[in-house]
Residue, then its C-alpha position, 0 to 999 in steps of 0.5 A: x676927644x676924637x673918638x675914631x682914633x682914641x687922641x684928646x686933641x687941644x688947641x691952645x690959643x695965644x692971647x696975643x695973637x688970637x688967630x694963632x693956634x698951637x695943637x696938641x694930640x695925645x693918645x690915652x697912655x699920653x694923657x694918663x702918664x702927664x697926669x700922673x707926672x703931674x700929680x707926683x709934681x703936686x704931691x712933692x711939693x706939698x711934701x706928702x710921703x709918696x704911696x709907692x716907693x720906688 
């Protein structure tokens, strides 16, 4: 977490190739929304009744 600018920054490695690097830099709104998206994804398919209806 960069701390100066608020950005989560990753850096994701390939396996194959180990000195190739892919980044990449979200901010807090960013990293809360793919969360969310994410835990909706799970709860589908677990089938759960979602809380909110939309």
């Amino acid at each position: 977490m960069d701390k100066s600018n608020h950005m989560l920054e990753l850096k994701l490695r390939d396996h194959e190739q180990e000195d190739s690097f892919t980044t990449v830099q979200l901010s807090h709104a960013e990293l809360i929304l793919l969360l969310h998206t994410l835990l909706e994804i799970n709860r589908c398919f677990r089938g759960d009744i979602p809380y909110f209806h939309n």
